[in-house]
C-alpha positions in Angstrom: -3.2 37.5 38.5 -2.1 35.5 41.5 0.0 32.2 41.2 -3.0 30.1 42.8 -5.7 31.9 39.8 -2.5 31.1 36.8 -2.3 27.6 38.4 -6.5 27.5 38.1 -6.4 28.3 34.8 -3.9 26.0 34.0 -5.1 23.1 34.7 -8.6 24.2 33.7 -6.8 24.5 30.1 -5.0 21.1 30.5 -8.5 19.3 31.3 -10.1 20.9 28.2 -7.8 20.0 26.0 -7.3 16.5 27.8 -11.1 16.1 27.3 -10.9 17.3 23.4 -8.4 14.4 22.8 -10.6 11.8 25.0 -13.4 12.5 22.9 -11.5 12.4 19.4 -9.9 8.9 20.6 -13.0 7.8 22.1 -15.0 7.5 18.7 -12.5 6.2 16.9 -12.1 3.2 19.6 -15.8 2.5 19.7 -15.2 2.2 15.8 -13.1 -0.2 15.7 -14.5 -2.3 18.6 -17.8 -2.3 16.6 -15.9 -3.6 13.7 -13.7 -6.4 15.4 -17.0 -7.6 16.6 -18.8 -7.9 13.5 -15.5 -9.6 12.4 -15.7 -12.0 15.2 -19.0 -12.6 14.8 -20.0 -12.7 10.9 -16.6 -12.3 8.7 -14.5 -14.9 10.5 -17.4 -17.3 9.6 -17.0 -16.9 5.6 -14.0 -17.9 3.8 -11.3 -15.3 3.7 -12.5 -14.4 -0.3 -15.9 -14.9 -0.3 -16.0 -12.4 3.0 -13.4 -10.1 0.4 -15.9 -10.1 -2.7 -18.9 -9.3 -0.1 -17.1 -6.2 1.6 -16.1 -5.2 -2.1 -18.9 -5.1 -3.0 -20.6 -2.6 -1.0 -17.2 -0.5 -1.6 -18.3 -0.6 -5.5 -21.9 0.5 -4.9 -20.9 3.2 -2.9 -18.4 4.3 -5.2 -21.2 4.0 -8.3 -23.5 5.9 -6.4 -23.5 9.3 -5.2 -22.7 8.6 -1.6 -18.8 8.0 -2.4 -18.8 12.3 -1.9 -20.7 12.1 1.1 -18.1 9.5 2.7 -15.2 10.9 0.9 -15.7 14.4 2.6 -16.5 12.7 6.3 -13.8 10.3 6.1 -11.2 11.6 3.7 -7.5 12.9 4.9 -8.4 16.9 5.2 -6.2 18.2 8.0 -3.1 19.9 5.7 -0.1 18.3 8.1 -1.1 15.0 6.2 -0.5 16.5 2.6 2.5 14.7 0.9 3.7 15.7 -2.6 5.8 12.9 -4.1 6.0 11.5 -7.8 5.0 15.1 -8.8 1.8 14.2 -7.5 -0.4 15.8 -4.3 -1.2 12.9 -1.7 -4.4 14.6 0.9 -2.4 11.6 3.4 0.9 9.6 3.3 -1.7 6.0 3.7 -2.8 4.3 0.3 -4.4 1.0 -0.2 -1.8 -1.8 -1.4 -2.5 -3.7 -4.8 -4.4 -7.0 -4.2 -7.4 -6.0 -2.8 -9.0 -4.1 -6.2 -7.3 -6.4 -8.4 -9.2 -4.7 -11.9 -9.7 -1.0 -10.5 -13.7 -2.1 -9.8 -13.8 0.5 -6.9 -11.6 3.3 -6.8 -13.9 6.3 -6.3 -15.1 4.0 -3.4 -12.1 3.3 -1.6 -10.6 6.9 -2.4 -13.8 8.2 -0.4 -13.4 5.6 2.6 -10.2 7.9 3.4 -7.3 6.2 1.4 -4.9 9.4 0.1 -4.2 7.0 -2.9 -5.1 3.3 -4.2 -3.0 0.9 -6.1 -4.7 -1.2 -8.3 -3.7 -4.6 -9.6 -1.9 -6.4 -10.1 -3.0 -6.4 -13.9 -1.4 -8.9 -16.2 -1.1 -8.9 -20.4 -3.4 -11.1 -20.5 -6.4 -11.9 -18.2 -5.7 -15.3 -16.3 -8.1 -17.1 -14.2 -4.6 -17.5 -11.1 -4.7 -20.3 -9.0 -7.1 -22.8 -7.5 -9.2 -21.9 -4.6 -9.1 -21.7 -1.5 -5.9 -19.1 -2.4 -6.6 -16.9 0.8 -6.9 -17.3 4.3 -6.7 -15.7 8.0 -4.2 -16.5 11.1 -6.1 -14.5 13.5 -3.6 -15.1 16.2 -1.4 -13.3 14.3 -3.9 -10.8 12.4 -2.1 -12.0 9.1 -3.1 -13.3 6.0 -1.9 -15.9 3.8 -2.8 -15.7 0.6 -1.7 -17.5 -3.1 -4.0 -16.0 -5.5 -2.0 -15.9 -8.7 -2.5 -12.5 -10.4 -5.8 -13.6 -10.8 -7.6 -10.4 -13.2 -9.3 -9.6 -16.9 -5.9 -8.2 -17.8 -4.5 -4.5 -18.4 -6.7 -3.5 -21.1 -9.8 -3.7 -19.0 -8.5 -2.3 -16.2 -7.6 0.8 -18.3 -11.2 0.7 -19.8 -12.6 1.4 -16.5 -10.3 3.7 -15.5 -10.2 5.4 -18.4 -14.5 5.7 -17.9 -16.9 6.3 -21.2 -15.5 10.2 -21.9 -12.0 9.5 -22.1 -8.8 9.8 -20.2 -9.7 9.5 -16.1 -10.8 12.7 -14.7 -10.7 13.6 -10.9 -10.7 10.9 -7.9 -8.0 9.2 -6.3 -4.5 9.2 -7.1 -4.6 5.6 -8.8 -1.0 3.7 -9.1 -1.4 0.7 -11.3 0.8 -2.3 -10.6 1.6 -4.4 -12.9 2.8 -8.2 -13.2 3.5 -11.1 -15.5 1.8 -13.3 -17.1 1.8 -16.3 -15.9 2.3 -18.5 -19.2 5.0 -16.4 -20.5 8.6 -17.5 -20.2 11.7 -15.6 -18.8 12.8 -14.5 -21.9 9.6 -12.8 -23.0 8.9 -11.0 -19.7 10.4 -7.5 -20.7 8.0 -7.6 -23.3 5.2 -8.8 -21.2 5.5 -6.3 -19.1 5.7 -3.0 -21.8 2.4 -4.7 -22.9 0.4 -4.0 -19.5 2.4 -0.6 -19.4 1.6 0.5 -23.0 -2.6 -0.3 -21.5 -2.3 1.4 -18.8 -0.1 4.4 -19.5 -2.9 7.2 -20.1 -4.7 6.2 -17.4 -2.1 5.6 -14.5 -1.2 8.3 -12.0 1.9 6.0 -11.6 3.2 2.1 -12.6 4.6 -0.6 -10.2 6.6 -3.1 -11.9 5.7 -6.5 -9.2 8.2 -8.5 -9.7 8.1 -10.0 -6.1 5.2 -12.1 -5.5 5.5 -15.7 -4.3 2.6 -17.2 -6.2 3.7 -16.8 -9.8 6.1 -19.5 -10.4 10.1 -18.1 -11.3 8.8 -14.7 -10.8 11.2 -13.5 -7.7 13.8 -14.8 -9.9 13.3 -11.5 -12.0 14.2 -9.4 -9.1 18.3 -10.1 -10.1 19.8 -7.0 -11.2 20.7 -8.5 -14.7 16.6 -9.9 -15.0 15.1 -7.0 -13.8 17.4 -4.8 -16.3 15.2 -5.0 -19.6 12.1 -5.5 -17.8 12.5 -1.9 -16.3 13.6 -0.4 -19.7 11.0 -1.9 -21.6 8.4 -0.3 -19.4 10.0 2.8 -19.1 9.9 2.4 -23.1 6.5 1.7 -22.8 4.8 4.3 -20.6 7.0 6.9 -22.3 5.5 6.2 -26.1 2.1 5.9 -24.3 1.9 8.9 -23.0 0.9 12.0 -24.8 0.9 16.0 -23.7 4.2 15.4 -22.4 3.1 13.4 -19.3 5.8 11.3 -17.6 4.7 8.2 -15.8 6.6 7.9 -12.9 8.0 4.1 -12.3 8.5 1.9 -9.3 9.5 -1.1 -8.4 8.0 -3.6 -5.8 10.2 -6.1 -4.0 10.4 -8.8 -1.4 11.2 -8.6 1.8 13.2 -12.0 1.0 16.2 -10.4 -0.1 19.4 -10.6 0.9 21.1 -7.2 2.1 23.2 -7.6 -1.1 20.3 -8.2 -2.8 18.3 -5.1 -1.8 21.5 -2.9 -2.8 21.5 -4.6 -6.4 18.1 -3.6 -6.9 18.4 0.3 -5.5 21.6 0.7 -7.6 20.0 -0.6 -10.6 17.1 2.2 -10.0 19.4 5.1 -9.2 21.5 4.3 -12.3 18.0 3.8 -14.7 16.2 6.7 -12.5 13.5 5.2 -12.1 11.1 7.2 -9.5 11.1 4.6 -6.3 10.8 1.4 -4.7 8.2 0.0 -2.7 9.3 -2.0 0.5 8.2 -4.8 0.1 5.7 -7.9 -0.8 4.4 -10.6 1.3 6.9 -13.0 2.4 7.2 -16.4 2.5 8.7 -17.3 6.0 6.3 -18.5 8.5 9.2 -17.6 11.6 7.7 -16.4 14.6 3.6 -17.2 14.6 1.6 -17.1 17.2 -1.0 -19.3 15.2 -0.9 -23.0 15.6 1.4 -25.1 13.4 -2.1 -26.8 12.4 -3.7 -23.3 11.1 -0.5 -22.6 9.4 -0.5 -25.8 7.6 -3.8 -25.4 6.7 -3.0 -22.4 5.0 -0.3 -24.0 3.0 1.9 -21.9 0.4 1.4 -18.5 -0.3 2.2 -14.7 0.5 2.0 -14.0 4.4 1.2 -10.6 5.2 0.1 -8.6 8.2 2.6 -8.1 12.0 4.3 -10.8 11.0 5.8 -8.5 8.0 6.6 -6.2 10.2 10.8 -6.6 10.7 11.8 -7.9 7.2 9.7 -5.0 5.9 11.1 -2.2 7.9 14.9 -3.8 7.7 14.3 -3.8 3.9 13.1 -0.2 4.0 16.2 1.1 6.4 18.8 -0.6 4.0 17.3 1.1 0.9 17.4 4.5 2.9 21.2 3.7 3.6 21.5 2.6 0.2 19.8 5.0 -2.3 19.5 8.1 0.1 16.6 10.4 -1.4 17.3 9.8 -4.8 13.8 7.5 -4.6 10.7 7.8 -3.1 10.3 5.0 -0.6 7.0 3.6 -0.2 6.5 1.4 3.1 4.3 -1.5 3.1 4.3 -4.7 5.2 2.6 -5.2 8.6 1.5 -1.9 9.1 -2.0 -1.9 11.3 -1.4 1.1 13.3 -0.7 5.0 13.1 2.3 4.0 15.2 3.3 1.5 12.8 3.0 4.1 9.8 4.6 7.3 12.1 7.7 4.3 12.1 8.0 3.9 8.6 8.2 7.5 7.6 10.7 8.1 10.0 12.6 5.5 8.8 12.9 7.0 5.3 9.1 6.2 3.4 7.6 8.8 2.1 4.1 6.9 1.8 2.8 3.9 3.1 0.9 1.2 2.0 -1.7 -1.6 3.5 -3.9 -4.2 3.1 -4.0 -6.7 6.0 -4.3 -3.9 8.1 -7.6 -2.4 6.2 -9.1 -5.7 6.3 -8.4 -6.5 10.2 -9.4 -2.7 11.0 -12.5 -2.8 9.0 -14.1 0.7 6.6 -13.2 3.0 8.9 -9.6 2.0 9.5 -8.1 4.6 7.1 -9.7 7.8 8.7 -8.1 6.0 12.0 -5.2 6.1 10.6 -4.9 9.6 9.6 -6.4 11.1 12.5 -3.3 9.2 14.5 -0.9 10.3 11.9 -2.1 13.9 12.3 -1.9 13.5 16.0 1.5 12.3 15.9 2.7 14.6 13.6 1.9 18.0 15.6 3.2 16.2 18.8 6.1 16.2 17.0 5.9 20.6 16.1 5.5 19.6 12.1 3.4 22.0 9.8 3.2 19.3 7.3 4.9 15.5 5.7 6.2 17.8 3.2 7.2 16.3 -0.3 9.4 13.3 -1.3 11.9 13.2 1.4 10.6 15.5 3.8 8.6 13.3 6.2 9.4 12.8 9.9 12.7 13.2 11.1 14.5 10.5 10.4 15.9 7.4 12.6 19.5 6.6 11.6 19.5 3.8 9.4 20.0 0.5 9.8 21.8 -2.1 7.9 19.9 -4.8 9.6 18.5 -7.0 6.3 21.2 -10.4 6.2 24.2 -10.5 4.3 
């Protein structure tokens, strides 16, 4: 074959393939422009929870019907370089829905079939509690964040695990379900440890793993459990807990969830304290409370008042928090990312920075339903740019970015 015929062929091959990609980008940008506009449009107009329980609920009735297996085989992770097995459990895609948004696991078979690889439910409390007055959520669309000081509001553990658990028994088939789990808000300090066992002792049957939360803003004292010597007997007392409420030998596995607040010393603390009581990982991190660097109005932002910001914002303090429990821990625990992460970019930088699953919920309810099959598709992208077969298991994602000590002393 002549040089001139290779060089045809060539670029014939290079405008196919340019054309394949065009067309898988192109629906996936028409997607989300139809979605921003509805947001624009409808959503914006509704208060930030009332346009919540509205979208939820069309998640639920999908999910209760039999179109959740229709949607879950269209937009679930399929393509293998996405599989992830961590926890001793298989993830079809490193992206799973962060607790808050299915506060009493309402609508897990539905958000498992919009294309999450796993969904955290919660956060559950001992006891249901009503949390706090509303308005408790609201948007900074400048900024595509949310602020939100909802409270733990939820029926409490046992119902959760009643609706897991499903009328024949312990919870068949699904999503991989994490339950996170919180305290109550009348309890004092010095019953916490036992608070907590109670939700874990509910939910232990039922939960494909538990997330201690002992980093939200919006229960008052509650951040103050994150100190090694607090969080101590609150982490044994679950681990207690899910171990005696087990049965066939199961072992729960056990994370923490912590704020993106913390001191670098701070962070250390906390990822000693779980290497020395193995727990199984960390998730990095909650919302935060800072309000540094908005693009929204100093009016919007007061409007909003107190709370939880999440969304771009997140983004730094997340990531620094993630990088300094990489230095800290190495890959004695399975890092899950979480904080401002809206794009396949964002996730792809996370898991090179040491997660080995990530986490959102700004980010779904900015992108709109079809946000998680977005996501994977640019994960999968990514990850074949970069020649990988696969995410591999806990501690085997992208290669890795050196790590950074960049959280504050």
């Amino acid at each position: 074959m002549s040089q001139r015929a290779r060089r045809r062929l060539d670029r014939r091959a290079t405008k196919e393939q340019g054309g394949k990609e065009a067309r898988q980008e192109r629906p996936e940008a028409s997607e989300a422009t139809l979605y921003r506009l509805l947001f624009r449009v409808v959503l914006r107009r509704l208060p930030a929870e009332t346009a919540h329980r509205a979208g939820f609920a069309l998640i639920r009735v999908a999910g209760a019907t039999g179109v959740a297996g229709l949607l879950g085989r269209w937009l679930g992770p399929r393509d293998p370089v996405l599989r992830v097995r961590a926890l001793g459990l298989e993830f079809p895609g490193p992206l799973g829905l962060a607790a808050g948004f299915d506060k009493d696991a309402r609508a897990t078979s539905g958000l498992g079939a919009l294309g999450f690889g796993f969904v955290e439910v919660g956060t559950v409390t001992a006891r249901a509690q009503p949390g706090n007055p509303r308005p408790r959520m609201f948007r900074l669309p400048a900024d595509r964040a949310l602020v939100n000081r909802m409270g733990f509001n939820n029926e409490g553990a046992a119902a959760a695990a009643a609706r897991l658990r499903g009328p024949r028994g312990r919870r068949r088939g699904g999503p991989v379900v994490g339950v996170n789990i919180g305290k109550t808000r009348t309890v004092p300090e010095a019953e916490a440890a036992e608070d907590y066992a109670a939700s874990a002792r509910a939910v232990a049957d039922v939960a494909d793993y538990v997330v201690v939360n002992v980093s939200s803003p919006n229960t008052p004292g509650l951040r103050d459990l994150q100190a090694a010597d607090r969080l101590r007997p609150v982490l044994v007392a679950v681990r207690a807990a899910l171990d005696a409420g087990t049965g066939e030998g199961r072992r729960v596995p056990l994370l923490v969830k912590i704020a993106p607040d913390l001191t670098g010393p701070d962070v250390d603390a906390v990822a000693d304290l779980a290497v020395e009581l193995k727990l199984d990982g960390i998730i990095a991190t909650n919302t935060t409370t800072s309000r540094d660097g908005l693009a929204s109005s100093a009016a919007e932002v007061a409007a909003a008042g107190a709370g939880g910001l999440s969304g771009p914002p997140l983004r730094g303090p997340a990531l620094a928090v993630l990088r300094r429990l990489r230095e800290r821990a190495g890959d004695r625990l399975v890092l899950i990312a979480a904080g401002g992460i809206q794009t396949p970019d964002d996730a792809w930088e996370r898991l090179a920075a040491g997660a080995t699953l990530v986490q959102a919920y700004t980010g779904f309810i900015y992108g709109g339903p079809l946000w998680p099959r977005r996501m994977h598709a640019g994960l999968a992208r990514r990850a074949r740019a970069a020649g990988r077969s696969g995410l591999g298991a806990a501690g085997g994602g992208p290669a890795r970015e050196p790590a950074s000590g960049a959280v504050p002393d």
